[in-house]
Residue frames as a rotation matrix with the C-alpha (Angstrom) as fourth column:
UNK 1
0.580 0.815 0.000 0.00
0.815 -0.580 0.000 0.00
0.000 0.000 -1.000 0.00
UNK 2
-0.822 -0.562 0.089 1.14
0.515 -0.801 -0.305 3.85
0.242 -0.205 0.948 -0.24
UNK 3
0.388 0.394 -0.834 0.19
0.829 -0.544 0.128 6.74
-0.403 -0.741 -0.537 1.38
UNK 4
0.160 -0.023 0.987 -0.12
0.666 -0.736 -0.125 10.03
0.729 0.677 -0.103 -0.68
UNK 5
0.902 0.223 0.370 0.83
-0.031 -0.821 0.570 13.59
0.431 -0.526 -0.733 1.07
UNK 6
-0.089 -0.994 0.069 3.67
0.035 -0.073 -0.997 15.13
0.995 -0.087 0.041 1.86
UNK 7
-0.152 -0.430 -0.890 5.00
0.685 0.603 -0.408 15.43
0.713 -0.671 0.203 5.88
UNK 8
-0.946 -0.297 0.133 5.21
0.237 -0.909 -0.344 18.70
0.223 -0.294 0.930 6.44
UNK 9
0.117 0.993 0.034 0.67
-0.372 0.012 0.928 18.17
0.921 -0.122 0.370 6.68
UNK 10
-0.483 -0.033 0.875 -0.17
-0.875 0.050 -0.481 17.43
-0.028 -0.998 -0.053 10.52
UNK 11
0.545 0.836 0.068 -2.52
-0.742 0.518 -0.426 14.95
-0.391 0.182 0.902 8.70
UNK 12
0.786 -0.352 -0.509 -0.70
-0.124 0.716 -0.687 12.85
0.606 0.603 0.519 6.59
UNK 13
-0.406 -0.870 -0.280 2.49
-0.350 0.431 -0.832 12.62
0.844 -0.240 -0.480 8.92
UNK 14
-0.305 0.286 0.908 0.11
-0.909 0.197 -0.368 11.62
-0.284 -0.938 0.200 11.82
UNK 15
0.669 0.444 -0.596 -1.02
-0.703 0.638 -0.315 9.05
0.241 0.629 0.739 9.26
UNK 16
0.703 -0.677 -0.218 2.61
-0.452 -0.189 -0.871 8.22
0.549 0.711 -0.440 8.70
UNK 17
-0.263 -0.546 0.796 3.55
-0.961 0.072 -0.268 7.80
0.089 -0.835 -0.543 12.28
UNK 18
0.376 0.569 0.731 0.84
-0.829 0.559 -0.009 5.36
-0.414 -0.603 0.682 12.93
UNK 19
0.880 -0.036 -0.473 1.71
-0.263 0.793 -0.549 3.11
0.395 0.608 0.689 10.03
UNK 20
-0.363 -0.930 0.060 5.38
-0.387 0.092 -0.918 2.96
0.847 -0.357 -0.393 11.82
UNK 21
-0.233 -0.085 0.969 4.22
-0.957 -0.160 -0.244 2.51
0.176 -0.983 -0.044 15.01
UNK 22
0.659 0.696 0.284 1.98
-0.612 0.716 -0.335 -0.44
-0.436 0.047 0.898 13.87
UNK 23
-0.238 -0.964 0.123 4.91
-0.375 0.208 0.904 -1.68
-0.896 0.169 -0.410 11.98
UNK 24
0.416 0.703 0.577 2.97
0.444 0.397 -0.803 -2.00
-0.794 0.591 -0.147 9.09
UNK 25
-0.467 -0.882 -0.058 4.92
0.415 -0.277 0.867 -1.36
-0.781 0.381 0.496 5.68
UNK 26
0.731 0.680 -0.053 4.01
0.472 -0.561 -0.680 1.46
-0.493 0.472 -0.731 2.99
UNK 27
-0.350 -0.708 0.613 5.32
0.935 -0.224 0.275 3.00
-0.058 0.670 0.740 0.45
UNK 28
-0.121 0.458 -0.881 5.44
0.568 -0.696 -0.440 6.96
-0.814 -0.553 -0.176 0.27
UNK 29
-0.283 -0.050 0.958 4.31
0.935 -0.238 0.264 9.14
0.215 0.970 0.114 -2.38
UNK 30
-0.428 0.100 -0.898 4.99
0.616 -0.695 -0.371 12.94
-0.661 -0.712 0.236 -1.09
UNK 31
-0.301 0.271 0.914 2.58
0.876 -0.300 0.378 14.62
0.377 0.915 -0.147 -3.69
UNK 32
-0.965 0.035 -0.260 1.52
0.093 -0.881 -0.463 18.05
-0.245 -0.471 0.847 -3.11
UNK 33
-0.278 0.953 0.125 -2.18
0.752 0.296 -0.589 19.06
-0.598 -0.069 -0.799 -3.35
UNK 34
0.546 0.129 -0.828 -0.97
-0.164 -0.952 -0.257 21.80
-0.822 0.276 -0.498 -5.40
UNK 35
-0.049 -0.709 -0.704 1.36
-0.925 -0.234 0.300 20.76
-0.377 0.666 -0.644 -7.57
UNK 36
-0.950 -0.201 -0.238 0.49
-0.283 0.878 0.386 17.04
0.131 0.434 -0.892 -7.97
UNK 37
-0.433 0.875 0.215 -3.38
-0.881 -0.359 -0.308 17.86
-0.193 -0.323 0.927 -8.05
UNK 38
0.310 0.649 -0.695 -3.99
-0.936 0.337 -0.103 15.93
0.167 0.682 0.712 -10.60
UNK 39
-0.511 -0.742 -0.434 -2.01
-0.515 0.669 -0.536 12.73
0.688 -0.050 -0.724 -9.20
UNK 40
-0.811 0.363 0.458 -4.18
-0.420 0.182 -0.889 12.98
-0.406 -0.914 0.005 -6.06
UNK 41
0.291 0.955 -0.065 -7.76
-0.823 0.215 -0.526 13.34
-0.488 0.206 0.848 -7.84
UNK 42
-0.079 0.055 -0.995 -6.62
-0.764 0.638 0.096 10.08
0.641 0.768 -0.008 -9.69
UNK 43
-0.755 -0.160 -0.636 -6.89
0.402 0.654 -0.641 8.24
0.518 -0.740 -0.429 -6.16
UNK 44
-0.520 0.448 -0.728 -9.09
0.708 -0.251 -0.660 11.07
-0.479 -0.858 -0.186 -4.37
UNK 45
-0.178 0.366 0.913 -11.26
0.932 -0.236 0.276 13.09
0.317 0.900 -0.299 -6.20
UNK 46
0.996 0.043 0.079 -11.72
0.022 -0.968 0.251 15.91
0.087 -0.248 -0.965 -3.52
UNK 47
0.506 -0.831 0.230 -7.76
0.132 -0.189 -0.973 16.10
0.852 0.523 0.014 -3.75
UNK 48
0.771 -0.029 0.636 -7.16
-0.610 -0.321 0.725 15.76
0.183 -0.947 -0.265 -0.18
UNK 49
-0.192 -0.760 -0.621 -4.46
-0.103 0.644 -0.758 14.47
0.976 -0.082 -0.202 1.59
UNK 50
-0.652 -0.709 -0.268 -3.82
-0.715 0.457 0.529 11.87
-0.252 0.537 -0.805 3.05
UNK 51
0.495 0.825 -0.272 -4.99
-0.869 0.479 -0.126 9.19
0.027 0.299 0.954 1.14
UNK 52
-0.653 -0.750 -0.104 -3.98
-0.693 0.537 0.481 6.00
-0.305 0.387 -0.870 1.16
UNK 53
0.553 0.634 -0.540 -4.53
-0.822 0.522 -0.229 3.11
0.137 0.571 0.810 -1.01
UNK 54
0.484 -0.122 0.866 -4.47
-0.569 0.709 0.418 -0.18
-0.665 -0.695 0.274 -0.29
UNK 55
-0.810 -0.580 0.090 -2.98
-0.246 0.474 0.846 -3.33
-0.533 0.663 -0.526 -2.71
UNK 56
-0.382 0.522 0.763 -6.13
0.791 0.612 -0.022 -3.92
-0.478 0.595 -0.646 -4.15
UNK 57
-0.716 -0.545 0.437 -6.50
0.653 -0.744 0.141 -0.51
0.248 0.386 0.888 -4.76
UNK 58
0.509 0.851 -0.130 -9.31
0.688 -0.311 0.656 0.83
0.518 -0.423 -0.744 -2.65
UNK 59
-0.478 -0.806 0.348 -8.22
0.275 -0.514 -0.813 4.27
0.834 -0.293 0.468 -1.55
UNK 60
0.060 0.680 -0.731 -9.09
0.985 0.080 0.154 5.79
0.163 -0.729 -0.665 1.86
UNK 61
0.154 -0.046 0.987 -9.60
0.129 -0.989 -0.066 9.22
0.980 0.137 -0.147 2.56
UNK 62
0.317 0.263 0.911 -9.05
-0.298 -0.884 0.359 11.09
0.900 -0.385 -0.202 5.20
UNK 63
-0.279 -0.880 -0.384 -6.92
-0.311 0.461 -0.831 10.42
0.909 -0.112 -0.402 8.46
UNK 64
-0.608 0.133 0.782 -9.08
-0.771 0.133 -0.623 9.70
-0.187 -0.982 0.022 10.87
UNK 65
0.601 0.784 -0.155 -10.94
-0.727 0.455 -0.514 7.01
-0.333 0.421 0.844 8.87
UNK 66
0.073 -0.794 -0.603 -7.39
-0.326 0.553 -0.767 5.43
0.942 0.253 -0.219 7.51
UNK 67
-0.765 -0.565 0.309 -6.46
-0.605 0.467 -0.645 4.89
0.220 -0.680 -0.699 11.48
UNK 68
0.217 0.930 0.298 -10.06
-0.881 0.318 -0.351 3.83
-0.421 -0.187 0.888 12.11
UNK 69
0.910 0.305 -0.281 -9.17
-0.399 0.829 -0.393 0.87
0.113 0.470 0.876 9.47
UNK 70
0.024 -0.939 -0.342 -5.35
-0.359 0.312 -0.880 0.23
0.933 0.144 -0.330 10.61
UNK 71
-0.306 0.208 0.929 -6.92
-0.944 0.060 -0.324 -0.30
-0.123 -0.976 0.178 14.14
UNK 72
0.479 0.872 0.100 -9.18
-0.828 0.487 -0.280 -2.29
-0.292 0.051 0.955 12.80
UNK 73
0.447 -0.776 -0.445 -5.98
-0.785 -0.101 -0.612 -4.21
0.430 0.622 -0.654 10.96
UNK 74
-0.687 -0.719 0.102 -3.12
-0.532 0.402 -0.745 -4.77
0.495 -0.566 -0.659 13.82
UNK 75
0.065 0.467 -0.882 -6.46
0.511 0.743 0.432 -5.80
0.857 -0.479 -0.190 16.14
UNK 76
0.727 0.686 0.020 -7.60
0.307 -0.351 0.885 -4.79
0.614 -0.637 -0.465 19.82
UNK 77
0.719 -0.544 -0.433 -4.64
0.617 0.212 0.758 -5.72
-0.320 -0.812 0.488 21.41
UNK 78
-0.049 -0.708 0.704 -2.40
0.999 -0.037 0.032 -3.75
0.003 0.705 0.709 19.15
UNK 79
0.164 0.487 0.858 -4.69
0.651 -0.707 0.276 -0.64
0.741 0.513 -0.433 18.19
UNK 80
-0.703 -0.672 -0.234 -3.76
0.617 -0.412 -0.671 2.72
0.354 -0.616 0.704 19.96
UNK 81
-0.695 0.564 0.446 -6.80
-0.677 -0.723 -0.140 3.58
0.243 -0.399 0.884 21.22
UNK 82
-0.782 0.359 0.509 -9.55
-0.299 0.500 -0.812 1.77
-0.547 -0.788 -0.284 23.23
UNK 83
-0.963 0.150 0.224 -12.07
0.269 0.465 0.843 -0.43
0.022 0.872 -0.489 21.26
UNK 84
-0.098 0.784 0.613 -14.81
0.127 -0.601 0.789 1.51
0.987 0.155 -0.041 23.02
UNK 85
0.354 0.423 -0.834 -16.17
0.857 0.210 0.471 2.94
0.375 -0.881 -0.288 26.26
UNK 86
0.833 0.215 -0.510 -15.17
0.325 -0.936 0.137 5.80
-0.448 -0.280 -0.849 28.42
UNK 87
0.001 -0.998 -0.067 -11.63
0.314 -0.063 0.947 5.42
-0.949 -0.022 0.313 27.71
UNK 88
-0.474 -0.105 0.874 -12.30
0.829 0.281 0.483 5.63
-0.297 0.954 -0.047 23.81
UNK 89
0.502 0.822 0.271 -14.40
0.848 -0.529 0.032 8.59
0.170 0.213 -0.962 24.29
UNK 90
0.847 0.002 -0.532 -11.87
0.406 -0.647 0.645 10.40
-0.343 -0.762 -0.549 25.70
UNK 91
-0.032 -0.738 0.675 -9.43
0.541 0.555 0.632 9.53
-0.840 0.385 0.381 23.10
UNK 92
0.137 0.591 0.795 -11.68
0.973 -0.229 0.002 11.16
0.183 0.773 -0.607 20.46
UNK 93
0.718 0.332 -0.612 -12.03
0.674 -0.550 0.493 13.93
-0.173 -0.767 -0.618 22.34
UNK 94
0.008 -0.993 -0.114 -8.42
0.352 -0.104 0.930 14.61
-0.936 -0.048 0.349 22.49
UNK 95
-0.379 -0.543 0.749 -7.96
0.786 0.239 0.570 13.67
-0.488 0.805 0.336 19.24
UNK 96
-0.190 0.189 0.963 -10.27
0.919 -0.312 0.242 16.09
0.346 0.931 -0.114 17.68
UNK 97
0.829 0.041 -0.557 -9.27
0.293 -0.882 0.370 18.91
-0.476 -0.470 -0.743 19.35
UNK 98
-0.074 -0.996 0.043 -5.70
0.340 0.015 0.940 18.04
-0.937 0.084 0.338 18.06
UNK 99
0.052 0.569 0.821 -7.38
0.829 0.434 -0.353 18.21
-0.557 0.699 -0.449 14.84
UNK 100
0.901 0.432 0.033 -9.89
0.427 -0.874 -0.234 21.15
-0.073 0.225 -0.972 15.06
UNK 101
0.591 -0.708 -0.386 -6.30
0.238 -0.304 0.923 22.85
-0.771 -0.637 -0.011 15.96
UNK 102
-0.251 -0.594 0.764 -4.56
0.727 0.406 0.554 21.43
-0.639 0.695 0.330 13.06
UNK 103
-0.149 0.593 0.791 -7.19
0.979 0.204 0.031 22.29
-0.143 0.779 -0.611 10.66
UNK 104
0.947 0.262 0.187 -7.35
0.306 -0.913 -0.271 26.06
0.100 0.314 -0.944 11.55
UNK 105
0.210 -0.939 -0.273 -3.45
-0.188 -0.313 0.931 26.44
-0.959 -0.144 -0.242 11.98
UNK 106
-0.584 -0.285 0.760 -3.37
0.738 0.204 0.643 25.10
-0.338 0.937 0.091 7.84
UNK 107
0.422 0.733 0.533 -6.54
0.884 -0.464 -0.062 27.77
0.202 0.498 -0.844 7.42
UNK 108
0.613 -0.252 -0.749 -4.23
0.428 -0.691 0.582 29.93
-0.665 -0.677 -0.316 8.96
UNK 109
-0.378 -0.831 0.407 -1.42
0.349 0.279 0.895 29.44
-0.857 0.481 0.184 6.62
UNK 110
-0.285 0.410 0.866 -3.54
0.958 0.111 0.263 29.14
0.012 0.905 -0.425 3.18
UNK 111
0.703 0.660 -0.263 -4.79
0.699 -0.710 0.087 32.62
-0.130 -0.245 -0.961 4.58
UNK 112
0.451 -0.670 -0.590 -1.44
-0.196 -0.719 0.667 34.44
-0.871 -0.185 -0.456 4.76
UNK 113
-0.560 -0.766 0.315 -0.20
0.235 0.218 0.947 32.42
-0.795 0.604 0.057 1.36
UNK 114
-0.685 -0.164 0.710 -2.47
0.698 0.131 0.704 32.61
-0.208 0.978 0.024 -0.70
UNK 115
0.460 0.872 0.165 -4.21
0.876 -0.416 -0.243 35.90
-0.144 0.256 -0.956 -0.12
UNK 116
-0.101 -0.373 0.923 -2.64
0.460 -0.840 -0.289 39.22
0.882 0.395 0.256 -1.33
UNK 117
-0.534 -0.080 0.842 -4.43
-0.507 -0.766 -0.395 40.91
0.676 -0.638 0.369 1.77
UNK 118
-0.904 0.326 -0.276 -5.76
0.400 0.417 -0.816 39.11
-0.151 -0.848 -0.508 5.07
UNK 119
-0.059 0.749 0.659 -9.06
-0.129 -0.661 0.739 39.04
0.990 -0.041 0.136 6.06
UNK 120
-0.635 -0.341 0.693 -8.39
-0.664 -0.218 -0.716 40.60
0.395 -0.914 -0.088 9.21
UNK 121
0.299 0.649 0.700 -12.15
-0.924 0.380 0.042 38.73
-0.239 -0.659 0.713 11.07
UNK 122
0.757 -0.012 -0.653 -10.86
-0.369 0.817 -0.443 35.69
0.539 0.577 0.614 9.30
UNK 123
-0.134 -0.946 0.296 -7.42
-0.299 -0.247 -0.922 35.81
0.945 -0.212 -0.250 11.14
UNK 124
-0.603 -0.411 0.684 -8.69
-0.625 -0.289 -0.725 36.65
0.495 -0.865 -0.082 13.93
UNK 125
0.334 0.907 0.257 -11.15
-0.923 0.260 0.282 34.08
0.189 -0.332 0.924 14.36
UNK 126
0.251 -0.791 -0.558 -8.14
-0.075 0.558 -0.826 31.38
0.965 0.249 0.081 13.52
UNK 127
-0.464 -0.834 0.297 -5.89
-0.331 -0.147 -0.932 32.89
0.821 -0.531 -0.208 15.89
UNK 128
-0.492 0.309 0.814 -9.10
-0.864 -0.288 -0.413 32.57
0.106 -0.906 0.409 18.70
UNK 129
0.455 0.352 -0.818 -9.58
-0.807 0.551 -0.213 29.41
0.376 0.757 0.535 17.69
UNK 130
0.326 -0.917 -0.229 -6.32
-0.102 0.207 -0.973 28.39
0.940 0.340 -0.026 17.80
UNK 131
-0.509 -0.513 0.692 -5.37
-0.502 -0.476 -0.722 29.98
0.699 -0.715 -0.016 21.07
UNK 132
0.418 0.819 0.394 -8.92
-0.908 0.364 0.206 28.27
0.025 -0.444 0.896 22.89
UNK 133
0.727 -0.024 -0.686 -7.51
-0.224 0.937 -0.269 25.15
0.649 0.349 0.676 21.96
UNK 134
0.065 -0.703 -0.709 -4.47
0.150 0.709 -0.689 25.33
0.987 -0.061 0.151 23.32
UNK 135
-0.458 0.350 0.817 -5.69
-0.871 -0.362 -0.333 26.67
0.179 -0.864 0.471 26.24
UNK 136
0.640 0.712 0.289 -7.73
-0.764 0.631 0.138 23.13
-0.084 -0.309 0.947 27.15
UNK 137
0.464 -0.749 -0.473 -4.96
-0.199 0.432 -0.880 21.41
0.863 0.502 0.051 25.89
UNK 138
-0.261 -0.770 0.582 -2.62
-0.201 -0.546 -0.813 23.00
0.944 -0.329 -0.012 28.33
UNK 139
-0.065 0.160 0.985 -4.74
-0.963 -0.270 -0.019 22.29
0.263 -0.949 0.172 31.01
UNK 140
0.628 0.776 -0.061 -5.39
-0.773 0.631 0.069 19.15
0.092 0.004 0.996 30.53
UNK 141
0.709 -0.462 -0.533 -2.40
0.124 0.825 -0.551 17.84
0.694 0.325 0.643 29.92
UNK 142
-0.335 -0.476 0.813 -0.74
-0.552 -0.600 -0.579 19.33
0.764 -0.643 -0.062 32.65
UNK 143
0.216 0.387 0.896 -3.30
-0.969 -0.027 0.245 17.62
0.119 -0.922 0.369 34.85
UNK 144
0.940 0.041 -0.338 -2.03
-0.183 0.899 -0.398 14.13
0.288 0.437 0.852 33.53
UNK 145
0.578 -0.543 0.609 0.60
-0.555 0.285 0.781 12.26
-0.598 -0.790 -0.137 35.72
UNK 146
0.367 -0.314 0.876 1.35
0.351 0.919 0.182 9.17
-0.862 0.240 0.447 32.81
UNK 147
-0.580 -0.781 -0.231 4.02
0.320 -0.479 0.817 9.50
-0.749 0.401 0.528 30.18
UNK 148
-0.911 0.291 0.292 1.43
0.276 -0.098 0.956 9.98
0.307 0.952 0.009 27.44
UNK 149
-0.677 0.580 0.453 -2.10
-0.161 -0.718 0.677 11.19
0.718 0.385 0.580 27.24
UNK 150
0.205 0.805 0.557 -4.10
-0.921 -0.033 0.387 8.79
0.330 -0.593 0.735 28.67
UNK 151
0.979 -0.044 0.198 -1.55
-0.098 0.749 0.655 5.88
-0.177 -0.661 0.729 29.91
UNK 152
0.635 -0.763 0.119 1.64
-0.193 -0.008 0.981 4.36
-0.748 -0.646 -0.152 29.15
UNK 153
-0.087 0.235 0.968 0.89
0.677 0.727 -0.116 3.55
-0.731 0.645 -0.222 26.26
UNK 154
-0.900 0.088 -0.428 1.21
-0.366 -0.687 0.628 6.09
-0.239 0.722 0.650 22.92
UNK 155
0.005 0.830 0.558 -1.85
0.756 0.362 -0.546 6.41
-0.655 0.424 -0.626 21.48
UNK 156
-0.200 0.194 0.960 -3.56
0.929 -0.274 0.249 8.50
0.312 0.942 -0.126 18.77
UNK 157
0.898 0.403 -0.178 -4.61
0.439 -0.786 0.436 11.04
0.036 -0.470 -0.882 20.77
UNK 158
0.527 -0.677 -0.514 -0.65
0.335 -0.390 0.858 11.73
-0.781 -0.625 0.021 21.50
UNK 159
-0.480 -0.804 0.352 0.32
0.574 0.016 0.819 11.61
-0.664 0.595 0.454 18.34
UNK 160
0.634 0.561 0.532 -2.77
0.687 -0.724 -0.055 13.85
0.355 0.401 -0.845 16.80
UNK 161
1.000 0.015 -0.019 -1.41
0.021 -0.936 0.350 16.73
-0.013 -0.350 -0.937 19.36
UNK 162
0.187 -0.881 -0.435 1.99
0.357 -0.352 0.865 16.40
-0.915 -0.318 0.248 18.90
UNK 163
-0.526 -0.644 0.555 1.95
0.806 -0.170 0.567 16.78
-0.270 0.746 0.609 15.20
UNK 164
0.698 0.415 0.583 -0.74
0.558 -0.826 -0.080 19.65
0.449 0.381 -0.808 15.16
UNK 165
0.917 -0.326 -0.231 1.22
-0.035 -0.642 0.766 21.58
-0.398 -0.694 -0.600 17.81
UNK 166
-0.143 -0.904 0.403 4.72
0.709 0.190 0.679 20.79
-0.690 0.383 0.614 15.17
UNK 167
0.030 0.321 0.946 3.02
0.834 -0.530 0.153 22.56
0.551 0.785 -0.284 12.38
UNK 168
0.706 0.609 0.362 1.57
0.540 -0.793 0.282 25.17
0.459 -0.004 -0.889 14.25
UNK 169
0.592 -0.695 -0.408 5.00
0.482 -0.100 0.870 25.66
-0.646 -0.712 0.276 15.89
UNK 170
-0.404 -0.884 0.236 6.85
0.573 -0.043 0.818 26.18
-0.713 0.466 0.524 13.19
UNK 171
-0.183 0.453 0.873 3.72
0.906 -0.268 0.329 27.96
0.382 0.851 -0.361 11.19
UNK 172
0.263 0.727 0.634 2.66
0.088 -0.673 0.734 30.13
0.961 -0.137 -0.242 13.67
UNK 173
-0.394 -0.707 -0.587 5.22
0.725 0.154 -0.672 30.55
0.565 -0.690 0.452 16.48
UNK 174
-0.811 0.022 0.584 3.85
-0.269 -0.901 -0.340 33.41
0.519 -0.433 0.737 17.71
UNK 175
0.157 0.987 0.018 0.75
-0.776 0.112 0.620 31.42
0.610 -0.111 0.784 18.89
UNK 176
0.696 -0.247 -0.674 2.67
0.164 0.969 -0.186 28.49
0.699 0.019 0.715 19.96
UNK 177
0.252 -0.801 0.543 5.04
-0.501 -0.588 -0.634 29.80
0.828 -0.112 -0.550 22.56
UNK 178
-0.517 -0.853 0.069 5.96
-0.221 0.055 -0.974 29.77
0.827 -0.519 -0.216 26.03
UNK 179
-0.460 0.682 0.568 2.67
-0.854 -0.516 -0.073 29.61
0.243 -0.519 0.819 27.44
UNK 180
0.662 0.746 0.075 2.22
-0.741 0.666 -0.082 25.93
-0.111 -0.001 0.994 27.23
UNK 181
-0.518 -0.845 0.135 5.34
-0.852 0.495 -0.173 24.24
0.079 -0.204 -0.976 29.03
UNK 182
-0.543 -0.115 0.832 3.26
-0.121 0.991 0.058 20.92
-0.831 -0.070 -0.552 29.20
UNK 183
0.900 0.432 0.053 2.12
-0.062 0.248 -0.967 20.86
-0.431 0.867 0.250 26.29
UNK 184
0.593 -0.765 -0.249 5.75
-0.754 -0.421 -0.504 21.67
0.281 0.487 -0.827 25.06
UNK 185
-0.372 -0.525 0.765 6.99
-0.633 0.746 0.204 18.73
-0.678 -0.409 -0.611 27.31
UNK 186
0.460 0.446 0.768 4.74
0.019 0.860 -0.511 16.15
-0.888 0.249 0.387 25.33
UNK 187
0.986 -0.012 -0.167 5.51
-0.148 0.402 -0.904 17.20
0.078 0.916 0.395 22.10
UNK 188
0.405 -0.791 -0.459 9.04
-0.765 -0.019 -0.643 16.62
0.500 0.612 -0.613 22.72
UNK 189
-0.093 0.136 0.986 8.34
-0.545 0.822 -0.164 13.37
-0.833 -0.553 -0.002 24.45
UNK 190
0.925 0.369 -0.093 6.73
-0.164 0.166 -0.973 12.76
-0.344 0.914 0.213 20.88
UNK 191
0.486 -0.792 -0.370 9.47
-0.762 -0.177 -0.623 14.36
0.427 0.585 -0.689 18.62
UNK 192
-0.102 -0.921 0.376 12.21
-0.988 0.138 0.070 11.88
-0.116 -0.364 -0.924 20.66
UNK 193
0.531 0.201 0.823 10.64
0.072 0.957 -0.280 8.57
-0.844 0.208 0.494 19.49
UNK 194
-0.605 -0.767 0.212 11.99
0.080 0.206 0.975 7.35
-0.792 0.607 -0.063 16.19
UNK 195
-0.217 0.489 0.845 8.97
0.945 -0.112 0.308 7.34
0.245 0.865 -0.438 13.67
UNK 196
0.636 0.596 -0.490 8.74
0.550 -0.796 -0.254 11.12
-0.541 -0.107 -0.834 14.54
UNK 197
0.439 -0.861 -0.258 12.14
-0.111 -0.337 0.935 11.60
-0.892 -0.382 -0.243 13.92
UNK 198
-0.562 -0.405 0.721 11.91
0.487 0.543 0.684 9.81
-0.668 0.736 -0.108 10.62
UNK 199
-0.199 0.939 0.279 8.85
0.977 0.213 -0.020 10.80
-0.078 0.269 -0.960 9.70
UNK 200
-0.042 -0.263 -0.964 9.77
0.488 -0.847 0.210 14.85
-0.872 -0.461 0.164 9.78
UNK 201
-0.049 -0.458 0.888 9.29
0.980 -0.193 -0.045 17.75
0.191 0.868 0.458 7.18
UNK 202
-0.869 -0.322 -0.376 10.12
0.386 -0.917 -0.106 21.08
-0.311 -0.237 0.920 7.12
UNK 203
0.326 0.924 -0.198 6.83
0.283 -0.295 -0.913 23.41
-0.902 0.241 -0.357 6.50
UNK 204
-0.906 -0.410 -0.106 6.91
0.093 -0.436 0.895 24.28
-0.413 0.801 0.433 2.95
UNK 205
0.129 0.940 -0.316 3.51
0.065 -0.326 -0.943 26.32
-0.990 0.101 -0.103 1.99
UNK 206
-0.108 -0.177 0.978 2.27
0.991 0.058 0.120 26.68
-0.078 0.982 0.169 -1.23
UNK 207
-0.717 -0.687 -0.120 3.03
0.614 -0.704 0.357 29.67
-0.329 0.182 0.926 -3.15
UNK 208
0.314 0.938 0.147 0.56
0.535 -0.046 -0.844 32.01
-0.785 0.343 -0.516 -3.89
């Protein structure tokens, strides 16, 4: 199987991790959603990344649906996140905060690249967005004793918020800062594993 989308996405290299973690083997194709539109829509038709596609060629979309079926894969015992109950709710939770995060720290980006002039309410609705998150974040993870999120155990959830909180570091430093030493501890709990370490791109927006 391969796995479309370059690294430098919070999406696709969370993708990216998991398949490492799971030791599951893939082949990478770093297309761009700009420059290798037309590569994507031949697998994905809304041109999203990531996609991946399996050996029989059935692609999946989107990266919370791919882990959804690599859980489903390695099995219970394996799968980084709880096969259901409170624990699994709380996982989710996490996770799609790590997301929501993600998702307006790239609207952030696409905003400053590929408009001429900001729209300022636009910005600022990001930035307050943005900032809310990690604010809940921050607490939360602060209140958490075990080396990871929600045991001893990586899960998705840890590896959603370390790679939104990479991007947005390196996109949007000014948002990302000092204000969120335990949040800053995790992700470089994260970053110090090996499939993070492999798994790694510089940000590299598209031009407008």
């Amino acid at each position: 199987m391969f796995l479309i989308g370059q690294y430098d996405s919070p999406f696709v290299r969370r993708t990216a991790i998991a398949l490492r973690l799971y030791g599951l083997p893939f082949e990478h194709k770093p297309w761009s959603t700009f420059g290798d539109a037309e590569k994507v829509a031949a697998y994905n038709p809304v041109r999203r990344v990531p996609t991946l596609v399996l050996d029989d060629g059935e692609a999946l979309i989107e990266s919370g649906a791919i882990l959804d079926y690599l859980d489903e894969l390695v099995g219970p015992d394996k799968a980084m996140i709880a096969r259901s109950g409170e624990g699994r709710r709380k996982h989710l939770r996490i996770t799609a905060l790590a997301t929501g995060l993600a998702d307006k720290a790239v609207s952030l980006v696409y905003e400053h690249v590929l408009r001429k002039e900001q729209l300022k309410l636009w910005v600022e609705r990001c930035e307050a967005q943005i900032a809310g998150v990690l604010a809940v974040l921050e607490q939360e993870r602060a209140a958490v004793q075990t080396p990871y999120w929600l045991e001893n155990r990586i899960g998705h959830a840890d590896v959603a918020v370390a790679c939104a909180l990479r991007f947005t570091g390196e996109a949007h430093p000014h948002l990302f800062d000092a204000r969120y030493p335990a949040l800053k501890a995790h992700a470089a709990r994260c970053e110090a594993l090996p499939p993070f370490q492999e798994i790694v791109q510089p940000l590299a927006p598209p031009k407008g």
